[in-house]
C-alpha positions in Angstrom: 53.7 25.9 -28.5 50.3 27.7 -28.3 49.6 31.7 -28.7 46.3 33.3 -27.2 44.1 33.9 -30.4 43.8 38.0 -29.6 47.8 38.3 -29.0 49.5 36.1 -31.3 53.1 37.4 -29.4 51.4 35.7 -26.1 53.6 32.2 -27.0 53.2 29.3 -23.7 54.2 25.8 -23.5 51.5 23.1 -23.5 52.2 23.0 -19.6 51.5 26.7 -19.5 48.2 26.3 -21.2 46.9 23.4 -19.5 46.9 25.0 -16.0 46.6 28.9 -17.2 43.1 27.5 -18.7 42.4 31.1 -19.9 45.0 33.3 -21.5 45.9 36.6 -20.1 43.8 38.4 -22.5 41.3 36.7 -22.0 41.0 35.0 -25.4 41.8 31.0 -25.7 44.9 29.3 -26.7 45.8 27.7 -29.7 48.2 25.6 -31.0 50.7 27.8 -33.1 51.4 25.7 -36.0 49.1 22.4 -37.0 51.1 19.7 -38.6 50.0 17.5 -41.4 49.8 14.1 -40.4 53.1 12.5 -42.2 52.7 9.6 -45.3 54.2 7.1 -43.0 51.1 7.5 -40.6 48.3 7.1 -43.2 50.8 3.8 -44.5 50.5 2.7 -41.2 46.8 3.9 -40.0 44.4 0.4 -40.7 47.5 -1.3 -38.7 47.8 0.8 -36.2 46.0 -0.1 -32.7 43.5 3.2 -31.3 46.4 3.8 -28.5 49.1 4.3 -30.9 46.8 6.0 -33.4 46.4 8.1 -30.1 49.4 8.6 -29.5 50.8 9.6 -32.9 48.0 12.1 -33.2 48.1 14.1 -29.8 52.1 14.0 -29.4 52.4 16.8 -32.3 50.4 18.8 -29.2 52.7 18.1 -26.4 56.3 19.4 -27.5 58.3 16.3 -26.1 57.3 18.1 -22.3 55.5 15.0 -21.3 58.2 11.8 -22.2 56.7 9.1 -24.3 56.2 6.1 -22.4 54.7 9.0 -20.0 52.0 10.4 -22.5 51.5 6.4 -23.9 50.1 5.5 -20.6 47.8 8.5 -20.1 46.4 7.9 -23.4 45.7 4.1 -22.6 44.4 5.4 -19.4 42.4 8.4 -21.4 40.5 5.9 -24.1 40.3 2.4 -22.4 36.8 2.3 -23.3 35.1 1.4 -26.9 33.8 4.0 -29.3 31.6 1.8 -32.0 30.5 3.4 -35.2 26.9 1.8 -35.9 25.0 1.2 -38.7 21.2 2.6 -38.4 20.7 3.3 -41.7 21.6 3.2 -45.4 24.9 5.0 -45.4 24.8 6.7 -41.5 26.6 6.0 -39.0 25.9 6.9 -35.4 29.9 6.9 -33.5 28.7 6.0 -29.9 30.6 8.4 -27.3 28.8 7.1 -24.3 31.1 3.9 -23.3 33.4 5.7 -20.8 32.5 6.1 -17.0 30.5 9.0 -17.0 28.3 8.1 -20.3 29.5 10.9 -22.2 31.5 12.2 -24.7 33.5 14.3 -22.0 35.3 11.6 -20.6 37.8 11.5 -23.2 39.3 15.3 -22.9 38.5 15.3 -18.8 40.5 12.3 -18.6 43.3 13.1 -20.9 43.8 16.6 -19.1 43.6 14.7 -15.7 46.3 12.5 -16.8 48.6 15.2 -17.8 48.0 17.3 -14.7 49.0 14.4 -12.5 51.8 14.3 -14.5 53.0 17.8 -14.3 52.0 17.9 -10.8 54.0 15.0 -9.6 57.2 15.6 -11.9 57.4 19.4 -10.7 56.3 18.3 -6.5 54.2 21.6 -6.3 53.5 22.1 -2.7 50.4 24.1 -3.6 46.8 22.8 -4.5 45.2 23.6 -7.7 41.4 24.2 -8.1 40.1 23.0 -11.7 37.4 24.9 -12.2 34.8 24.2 -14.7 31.2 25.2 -15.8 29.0 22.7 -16.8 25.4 22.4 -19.2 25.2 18.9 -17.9 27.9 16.0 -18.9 31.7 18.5 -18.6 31.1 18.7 -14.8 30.1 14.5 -14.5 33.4 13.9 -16.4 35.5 16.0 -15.0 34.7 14.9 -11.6 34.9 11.7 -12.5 38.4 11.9 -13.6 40.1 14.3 -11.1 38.2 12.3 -7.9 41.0 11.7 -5.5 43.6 13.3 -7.4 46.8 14.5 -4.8 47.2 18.1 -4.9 43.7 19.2 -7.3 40.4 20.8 -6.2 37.4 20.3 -8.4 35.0 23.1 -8.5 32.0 22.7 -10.5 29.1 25.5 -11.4 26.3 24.4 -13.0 22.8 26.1 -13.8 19.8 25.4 -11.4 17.4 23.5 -12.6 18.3 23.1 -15.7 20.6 19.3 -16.0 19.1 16.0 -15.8 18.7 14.1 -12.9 20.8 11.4 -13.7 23.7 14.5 -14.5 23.0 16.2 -11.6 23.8 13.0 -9.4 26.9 12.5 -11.6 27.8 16.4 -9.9 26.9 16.1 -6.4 27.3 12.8 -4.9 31.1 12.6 -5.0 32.5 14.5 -2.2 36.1 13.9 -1.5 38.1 16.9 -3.3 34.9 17.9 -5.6 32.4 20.5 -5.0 29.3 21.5 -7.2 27.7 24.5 -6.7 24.2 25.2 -7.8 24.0 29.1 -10.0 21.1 30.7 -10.3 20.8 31.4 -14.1 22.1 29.4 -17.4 25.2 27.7 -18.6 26.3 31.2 -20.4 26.3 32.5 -16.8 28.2 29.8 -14.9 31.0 30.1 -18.2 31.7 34.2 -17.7 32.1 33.6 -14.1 34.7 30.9 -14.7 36.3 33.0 -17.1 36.4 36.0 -14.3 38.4 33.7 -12.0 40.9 33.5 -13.9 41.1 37.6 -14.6 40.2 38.4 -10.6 44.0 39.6 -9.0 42.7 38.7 -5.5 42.6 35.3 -6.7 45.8 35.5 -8.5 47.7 33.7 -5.7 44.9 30.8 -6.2 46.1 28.1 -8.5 43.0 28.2 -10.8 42.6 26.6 -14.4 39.3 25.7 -16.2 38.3 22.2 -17.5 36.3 23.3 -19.5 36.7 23.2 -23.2 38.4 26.2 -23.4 41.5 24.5 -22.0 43.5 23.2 -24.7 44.2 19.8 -22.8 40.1 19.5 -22.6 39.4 20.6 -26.2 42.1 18.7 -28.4 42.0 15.2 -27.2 38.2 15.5 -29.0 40.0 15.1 -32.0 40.4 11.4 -31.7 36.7 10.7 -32.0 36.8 11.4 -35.9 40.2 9.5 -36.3 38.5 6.5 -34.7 35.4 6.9 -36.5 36.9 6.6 -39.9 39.5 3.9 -39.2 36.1 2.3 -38.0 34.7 2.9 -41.5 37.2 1.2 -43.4 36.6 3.4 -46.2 38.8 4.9 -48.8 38.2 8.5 -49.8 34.8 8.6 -49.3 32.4 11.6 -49.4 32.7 11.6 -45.5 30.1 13.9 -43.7 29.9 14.5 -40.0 27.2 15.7 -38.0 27.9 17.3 -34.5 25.0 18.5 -31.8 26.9 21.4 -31.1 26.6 23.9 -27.8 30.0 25.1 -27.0 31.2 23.8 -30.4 34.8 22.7 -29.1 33.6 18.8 -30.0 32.9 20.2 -33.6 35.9 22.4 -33.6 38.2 19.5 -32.6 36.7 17.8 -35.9 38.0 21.0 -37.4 41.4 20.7 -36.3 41.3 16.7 -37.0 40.6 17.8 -40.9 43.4 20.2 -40.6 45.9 17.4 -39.8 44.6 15.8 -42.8 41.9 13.4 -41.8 39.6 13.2 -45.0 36.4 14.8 -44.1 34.2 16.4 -46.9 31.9 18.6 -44.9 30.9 19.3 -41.4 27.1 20.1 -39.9 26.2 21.8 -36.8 23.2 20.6 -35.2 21.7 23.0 -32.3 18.6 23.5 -30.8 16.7 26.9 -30.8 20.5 28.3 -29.5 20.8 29.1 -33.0 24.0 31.6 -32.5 25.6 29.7 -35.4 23.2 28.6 -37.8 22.3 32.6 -37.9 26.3 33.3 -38.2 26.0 31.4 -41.3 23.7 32.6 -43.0 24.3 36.3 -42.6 28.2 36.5 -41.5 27.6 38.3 -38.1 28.2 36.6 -35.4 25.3 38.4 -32.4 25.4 36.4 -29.0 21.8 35.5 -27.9 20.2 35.5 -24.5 20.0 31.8 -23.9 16.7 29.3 -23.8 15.9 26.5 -22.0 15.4 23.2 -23.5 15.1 19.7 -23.9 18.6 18.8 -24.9 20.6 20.8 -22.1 23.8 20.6 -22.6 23.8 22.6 -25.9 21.8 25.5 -24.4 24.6 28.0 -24.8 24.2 31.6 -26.5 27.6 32.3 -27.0 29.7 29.6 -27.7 33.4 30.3 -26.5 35.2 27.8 -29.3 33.1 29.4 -32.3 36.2 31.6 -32.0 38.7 28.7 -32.2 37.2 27.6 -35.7 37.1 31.3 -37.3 41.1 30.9 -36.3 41.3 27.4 -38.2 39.8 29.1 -41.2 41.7 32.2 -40.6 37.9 34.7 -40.2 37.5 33.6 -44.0 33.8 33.1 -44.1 33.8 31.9 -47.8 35.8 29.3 -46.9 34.0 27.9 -43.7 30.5 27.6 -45.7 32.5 25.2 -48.1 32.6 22.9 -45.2 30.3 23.6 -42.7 26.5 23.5 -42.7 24.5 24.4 -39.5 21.2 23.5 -39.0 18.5 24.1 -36.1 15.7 22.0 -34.4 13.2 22.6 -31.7 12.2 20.3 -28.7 9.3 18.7 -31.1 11.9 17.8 -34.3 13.8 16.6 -32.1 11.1 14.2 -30.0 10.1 13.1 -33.7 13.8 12.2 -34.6 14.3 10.3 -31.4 10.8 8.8 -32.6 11.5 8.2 -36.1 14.7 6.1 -36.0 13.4 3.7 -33.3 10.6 2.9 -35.2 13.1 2.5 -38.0 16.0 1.1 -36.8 15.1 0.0 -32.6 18.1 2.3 -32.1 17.9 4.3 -28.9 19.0 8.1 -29.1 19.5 10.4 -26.7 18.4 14.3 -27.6 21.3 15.6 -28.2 22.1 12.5 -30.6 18.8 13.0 -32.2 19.4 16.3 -33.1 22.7 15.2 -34.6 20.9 12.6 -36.3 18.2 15.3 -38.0 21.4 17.5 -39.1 23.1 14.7 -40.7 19.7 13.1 -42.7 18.6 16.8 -43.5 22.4 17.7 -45.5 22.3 14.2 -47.0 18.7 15.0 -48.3 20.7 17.8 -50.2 23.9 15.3 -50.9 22.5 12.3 -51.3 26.0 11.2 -52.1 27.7 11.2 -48.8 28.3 9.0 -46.2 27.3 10.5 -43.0 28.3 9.8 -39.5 26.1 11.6 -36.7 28.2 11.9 -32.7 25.9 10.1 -30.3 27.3 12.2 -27.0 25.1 11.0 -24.4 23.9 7.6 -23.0 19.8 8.0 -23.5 19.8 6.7 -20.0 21.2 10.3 -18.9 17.6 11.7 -20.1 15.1 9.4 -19.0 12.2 11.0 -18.8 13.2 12.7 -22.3 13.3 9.5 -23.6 11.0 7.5 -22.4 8.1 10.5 -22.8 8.9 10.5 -26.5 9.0 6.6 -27.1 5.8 6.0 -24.5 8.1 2.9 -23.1 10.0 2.5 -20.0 14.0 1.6 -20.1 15.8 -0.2 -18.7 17.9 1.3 -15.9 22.0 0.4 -15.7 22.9 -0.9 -12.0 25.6 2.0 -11.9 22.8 4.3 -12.3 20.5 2.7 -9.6 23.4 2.9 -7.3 23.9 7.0 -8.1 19.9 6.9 -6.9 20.7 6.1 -3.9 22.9 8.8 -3.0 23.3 11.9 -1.5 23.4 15.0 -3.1 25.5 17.8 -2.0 25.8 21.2 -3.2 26.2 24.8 -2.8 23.4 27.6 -3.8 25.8 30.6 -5.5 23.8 33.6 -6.7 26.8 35.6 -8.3 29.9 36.3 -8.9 30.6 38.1 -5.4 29.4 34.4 -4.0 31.8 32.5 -5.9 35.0 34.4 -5.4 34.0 34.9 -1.6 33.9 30.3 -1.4 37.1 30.4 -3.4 39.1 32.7 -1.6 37.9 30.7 1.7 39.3 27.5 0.4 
């Protein structure tokens, strides 16, 4: 069961969560009580395959509403992709998220809540659509497009921020068609996010079927989890001084970790990498938590001045600030460190990052500096072939460029200008 995190007496199922999106308060769901993982599964964890590590992970989530052979196969349909933990240098790890369909560590929770919305949808034959809704910095709106394509009975609406994805991501968002549409905002990620949220609050839009796929839905958000699992069965380690290093915008990926360490996955210490959207790294150093006005750069997708799931992890830690700077360290870095980390570990190690990776990377070199003891795993979100020019500016070299990419070239883009809120609800309400 899950409880909005401003009214704790506001109790839904899982199934009420996943297609409310947004609670009635407008706060986010969370999961009422989180379960240590039993003896018998750590026993059992080296054996265990990833779908069953999967499985006996995300089914303390689901309250026995989705059957077992049911949830089994949406999980092997969720993760049937690799996610390699690679060695680049002396004790650090990069965990590679990029293997799934849309090159991005989004596939994974827009896939699972996909999967579970097909379910629901074709167990309870609902005779009305449903729009997903969902804003986007970049890789959400790829994924979740990706996954809910063709889906019987679901609309995909995606708002994104003009001019400021990637090419390669905005292709990903407007060459679809079929039951997805994108529509271009004018203004940043923070903007496209509140009007989402508004959707959901709007009563002439009540009779609309509307739930977000964005992080703030719990079937997006917890599924994330299974990336630090995976990452230290990949390991092989006993009890070791495990420190990961997220590039966090939204910071449901690094809350998910959060949650995964709640369940009793043994992770020492947690560092938030941003860029100069430093909401977080300021939070922890003072204790007050001030929204910013966002800025533009290099590694888009993290460009967010109000994180909605910062929320989520002062609930893990029950808004006791002592206790969050125990285990989480949050660093910043500007377009120029992080050029000079993609930079620095090719010439070290030929490994190719993308920006957000390389910004991962600086956190998780920079806290080992200070704890030289640890071993450190950074998340590699993002195929660098998703920020081309990014990359191949910094490196002075061109890349390579994957068929499935070259194909998206030759596409079509369609989309939708929206100036504001007024715009959106009037192309909702004539759907």
């Amino acid at each position: 069961m899950y409880s909005s995190i401003g009214n704790k007496k506001n109790v839904v199922s899982f199934k009420k969560a996943l297609f409310k999106g947004l609670a009635p308060d407008k706060s986010l769901y969370f999961p009422i009580e989180v379960k240590k993982l039993s003896n018998d599964f750590w026993k059992n964890f080296k054996k265990m395959d990833t779908f069953s590590l999967a499985y006996n992970v995300l089914k303390n989530y689901i309250n026995n509403e989705i059957p077992k052979e049911s949830l089994f196969n949406i999980i092997k349909k969720t993760i049937d992709f690799d996610f390699p933990t690679v060695l680049v240098d002396k004790n650090l790890y990069s965990l590679e998220l990029f293997h799934g369909p849309t090159m991005a560590f989004k596939d994974v929770g827009a896939k699972f809540m996909s999967g579970c919305m097909d379910y629901f949808i074709k167990a309870g034959n609902l005779n009305h659509k449903i729009t997903v809704i969902v804003a986007t910095s970049g890789d959400t709106g790829g994924a979740v497009a990706n996954s809910f394509l063709g889906v019987d009975g679901v609309d995909v609406v995606i708002l994104y921020p003009k001019g400021r994805v990637s090419e390669i991501q905005e292709l990903q968002l407007t060459t679809l068609g079929n039951n997805v549409s994108a529509l271009e905002i004018d203004g940043y990620f923070d903007k496209c996010q509140e009007m989402v949220k508004k959707t959901f609050i709007d009563k002439d839009l009540n009779e609309k079927l509307l739930t977000s796929a964005n992080s703030i839905n719990i079937a997006r958000w917890i599924p994330q989890m299974l990336y630090y699992f995976i990452a230290y069965k990949n390991l092989n380690r006993e009890k070791s001084n495990l420190v990961v290093s997220v590039p966090s915008g939204n910071f449901g990926n690094l809350c998910a970790g959060m949650l995964a360490k709640k369940m009793g996955l043994p992770i020492n210490h947690f560092v938030a990498s941003t860029n100069e959207n430093d909401t977080v790294p300021k939070f922890m150093k003072s204790g007050e938590y001030k929204k910013q006005k966002t800025i533009s750069t290099i590694t888009n997708a993290m460009d967010v001045g109000d994180p909605s799931n910062f929320v989520r992890i002062l609930n893990i830690y029950n808004d006791d600030f002592k206790n969050l700077k125990k285990e989480l360290t949050a660093y910043k870095f500007s377009d120029k460190e992080t050029i000079l980390g993609i930079q620095e570990l090719y010439h070290k190690s030929k490994y190719l990052l993308d920006p957000h990776g390389a910004t991962a990377y600086l956190g998780l070199k920079k806290y080992l500096n200070n704890n030289p003891k640890g071993i450190g795993i950074f998340l590699e979100t993002a195929h660098p072939i998703k920020f081309l020019d990014t990359v191949e500016n910094a490196l002075n070299k061109k890349i390579n460029i994957l068929k499935n990419i070259l194909k998206l070239k030759k596409k079509k883009k369609t989309k939708i200008g929206i100036k504001d809120y007024k715009q959106l609800k009037s192309f909702l309400l004539s759907r």
